[in-house]
C-alpha positions in Angstrom: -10.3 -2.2 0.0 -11.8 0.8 -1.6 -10.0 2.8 1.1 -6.4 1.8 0.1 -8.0 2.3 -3.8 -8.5 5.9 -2.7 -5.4 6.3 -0.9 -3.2 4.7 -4.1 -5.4 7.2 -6.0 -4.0 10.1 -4.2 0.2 9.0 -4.5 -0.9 7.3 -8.7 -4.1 8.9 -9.9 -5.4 7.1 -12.8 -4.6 3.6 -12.3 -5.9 0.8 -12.0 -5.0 -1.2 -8.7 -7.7 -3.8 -8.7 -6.2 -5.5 -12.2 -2.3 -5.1 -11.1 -0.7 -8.2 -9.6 2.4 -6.4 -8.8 2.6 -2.4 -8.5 6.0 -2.8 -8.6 7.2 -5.3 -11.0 5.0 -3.9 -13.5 5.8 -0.3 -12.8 2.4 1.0 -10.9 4.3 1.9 -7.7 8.2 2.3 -7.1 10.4 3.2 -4.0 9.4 6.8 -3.4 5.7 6.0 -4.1 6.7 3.1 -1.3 7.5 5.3 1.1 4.6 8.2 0.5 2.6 5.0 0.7 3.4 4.4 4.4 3.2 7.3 5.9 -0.5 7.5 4.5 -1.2 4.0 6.0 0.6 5.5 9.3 -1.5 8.4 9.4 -4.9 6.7 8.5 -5.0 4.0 10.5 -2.8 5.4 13.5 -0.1 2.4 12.8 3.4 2.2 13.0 5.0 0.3 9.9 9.0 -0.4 10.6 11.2 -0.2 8.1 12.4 -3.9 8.3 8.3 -4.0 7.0 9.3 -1.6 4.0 9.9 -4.4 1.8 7.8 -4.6 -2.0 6.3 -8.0 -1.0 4.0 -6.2 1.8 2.9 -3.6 -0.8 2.8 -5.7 -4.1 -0.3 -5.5 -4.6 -3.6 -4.5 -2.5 -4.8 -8.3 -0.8 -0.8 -7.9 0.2 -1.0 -4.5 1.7 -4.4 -5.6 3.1 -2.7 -8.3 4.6 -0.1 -5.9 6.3 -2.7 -4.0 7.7 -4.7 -7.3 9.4 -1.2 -8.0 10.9 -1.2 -4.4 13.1 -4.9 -5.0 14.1 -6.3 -3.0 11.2 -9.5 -4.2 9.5 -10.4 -3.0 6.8 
């Protein structure tokens, strides 16, 4: 997890992911933070996210977007 800490830290610097239980409801995150969001995951772990995937509920929070990631074969 502390790699998707670090890569939230680079789109949000200064928050605090680990205590948020929805980035977006609670306004950590929103759409165009969404979509920077992907194409980092894209490019670090060399996986293709479709937009159908681009919904808040994969990226709500980091065991989501963790979970995402198991689902393409990524362990993290």
């Amino acid at each position: 997890m502390n790699e998707l800490t670090e890569i939230l830290n680079e789109i949000r610097p200064g928050q605090d992911f680990l205590s948020v239980d929805n980035f977006f409801d609670q306004g950590v995150l929103d759409s165009l933070d969404l979509t920077t969001l992907v194409a980092a995951l894209e490019s670090r772990y060399g996986v293709f996210i479709d937009v159908d995937e681009m919904v808040t509920d994969n990226f709500r929070n980091l065991a989501a977007i963790q979970s995402l990631l198991a689902r393409k074969g990524v362990k993290i």
